[in-house]
C-alpha positions in Angstrom: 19.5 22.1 83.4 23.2 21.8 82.5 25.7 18.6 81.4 29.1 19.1 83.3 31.9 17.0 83.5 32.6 15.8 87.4 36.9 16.0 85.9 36.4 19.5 84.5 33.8 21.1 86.6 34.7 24.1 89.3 33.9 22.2 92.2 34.5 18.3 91.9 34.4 18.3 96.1 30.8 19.6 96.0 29.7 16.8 93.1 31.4 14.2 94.8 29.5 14.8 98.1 26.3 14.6 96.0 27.3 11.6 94.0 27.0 10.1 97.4 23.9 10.6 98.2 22.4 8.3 95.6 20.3 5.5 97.4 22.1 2.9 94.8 24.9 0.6 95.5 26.9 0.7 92.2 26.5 5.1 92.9 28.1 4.3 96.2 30.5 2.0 93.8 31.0 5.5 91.9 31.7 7.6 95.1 34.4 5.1 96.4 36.3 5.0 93.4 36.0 8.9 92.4 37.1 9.7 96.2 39.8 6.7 96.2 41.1 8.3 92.6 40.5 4.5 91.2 37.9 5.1 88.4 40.1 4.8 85.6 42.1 1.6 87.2 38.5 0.3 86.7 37.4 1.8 83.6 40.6 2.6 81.4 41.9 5.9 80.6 40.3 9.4 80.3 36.8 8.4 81.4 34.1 11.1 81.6 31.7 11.1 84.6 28.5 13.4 83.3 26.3 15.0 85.2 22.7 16.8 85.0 22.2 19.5 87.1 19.9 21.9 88.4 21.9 24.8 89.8 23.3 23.1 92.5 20.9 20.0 92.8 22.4 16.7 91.1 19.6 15.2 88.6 21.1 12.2 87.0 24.8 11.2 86.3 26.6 8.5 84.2 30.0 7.5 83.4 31.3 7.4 79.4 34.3 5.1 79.2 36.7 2.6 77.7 35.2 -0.4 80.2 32.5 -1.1 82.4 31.5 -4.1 84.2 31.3 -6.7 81.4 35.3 -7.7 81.1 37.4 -9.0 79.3 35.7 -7.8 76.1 36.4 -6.4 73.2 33.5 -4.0 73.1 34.2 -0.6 73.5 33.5 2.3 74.6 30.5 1.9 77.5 27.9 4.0 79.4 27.7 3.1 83.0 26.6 4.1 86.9 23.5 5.4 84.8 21.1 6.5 87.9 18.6 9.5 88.4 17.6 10.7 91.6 14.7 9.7 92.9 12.4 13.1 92.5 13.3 13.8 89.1 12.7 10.1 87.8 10.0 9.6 84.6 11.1 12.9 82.8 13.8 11.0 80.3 16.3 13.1 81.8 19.2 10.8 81.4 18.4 11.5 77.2 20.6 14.7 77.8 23.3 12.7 79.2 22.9 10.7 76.4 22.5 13.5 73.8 26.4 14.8 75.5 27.8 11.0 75.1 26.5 10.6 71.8 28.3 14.4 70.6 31.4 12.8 72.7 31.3 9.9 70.5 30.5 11.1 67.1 34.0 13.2 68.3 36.1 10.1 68.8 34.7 8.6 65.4 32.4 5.7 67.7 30.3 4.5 66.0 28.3 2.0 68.6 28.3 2.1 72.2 27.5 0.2 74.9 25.5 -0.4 78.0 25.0 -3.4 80.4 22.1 -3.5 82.6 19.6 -6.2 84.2 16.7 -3.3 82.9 14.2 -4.4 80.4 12.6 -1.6 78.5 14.4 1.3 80.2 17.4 1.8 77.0 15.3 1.3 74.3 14.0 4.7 74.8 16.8 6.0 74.3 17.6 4.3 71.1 19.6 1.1 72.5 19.2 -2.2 71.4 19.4 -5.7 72.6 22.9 -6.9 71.9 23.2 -10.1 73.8 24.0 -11.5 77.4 27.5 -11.5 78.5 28.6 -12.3 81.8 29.9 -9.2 84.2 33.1 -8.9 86.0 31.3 -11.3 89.1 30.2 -14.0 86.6 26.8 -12.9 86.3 24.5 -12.5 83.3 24.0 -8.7 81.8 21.8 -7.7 79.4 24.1 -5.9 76.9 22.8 -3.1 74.8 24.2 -1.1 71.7 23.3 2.1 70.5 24.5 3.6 66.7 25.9 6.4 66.7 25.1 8.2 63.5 
């Protein structure tokens, strides 16, 4: 298994095309702004989109970047579109995503970082913890999550 970048990898066409086949509507959300070139009108500058990969099977992707869904806010920097394929759920496989982000972070001198989700129990795994509910960009309630980054 292997952490690539979708912005630096040798063949974003091919990533793209599997982004797309994620069964989830905020992946499809992913795919329409990646192939519109819109991510970072959406998520501020110099976003990273990480993938896990087998060879040339997509396992689990996630975005690393200045916003996500829960804006305006202060709170920065987030992890978002976290989604694993279907076959390769229950193996923790988005920790290695979250092993790159947090080795991105402890780069930029972050020191917390921040997830919103409607999952209970899922990020805690992984070291997040409850933060509070914010409202997202539709004026819903998200469970926000922080995690330290040592």
């Amino acid at each position: 298994m292997q952490v690539i970048d979708y912005f630096s990898c040798d063949r974003p066409e091919y990533w793209l095309k599997q982004i797309k086949k994620s069964d989830w509507g905020a992946g499809q959300f992913l795919y329409q702004l990646l192939n519109e070139n819109r991510l970072q009108s959406v998520v501020g500058e110099n976003p990273k989109v990480l993938m896990l990969t087998n060879e040339d099977e997509l396992v689990s992707f996630c975005t690393y970047s200045e916003k996500d869904d829960i804006q305006p806010t202060h709170l920065t920097p987030w992890i978002g579109f976290v989604y694993t394929f279907p076959q390769y759920r229950g193996n923790h496989y988005i920790g290695e995503l979250f092993l790159e982000i947090e080795k991105i972070a402890k780069n930029e001198k972050v020191h917390e970082i921040f997830i919103s989700t409607d999952h209970i129990g899922l990020y805690e795994k992984y070291g997040c913890e409850f933060y509070q509910i914010m409202n997202d960009m539709n004026g819903e309630p998200s469970r926000v999550y922080r995690k330290q980054v040592d």
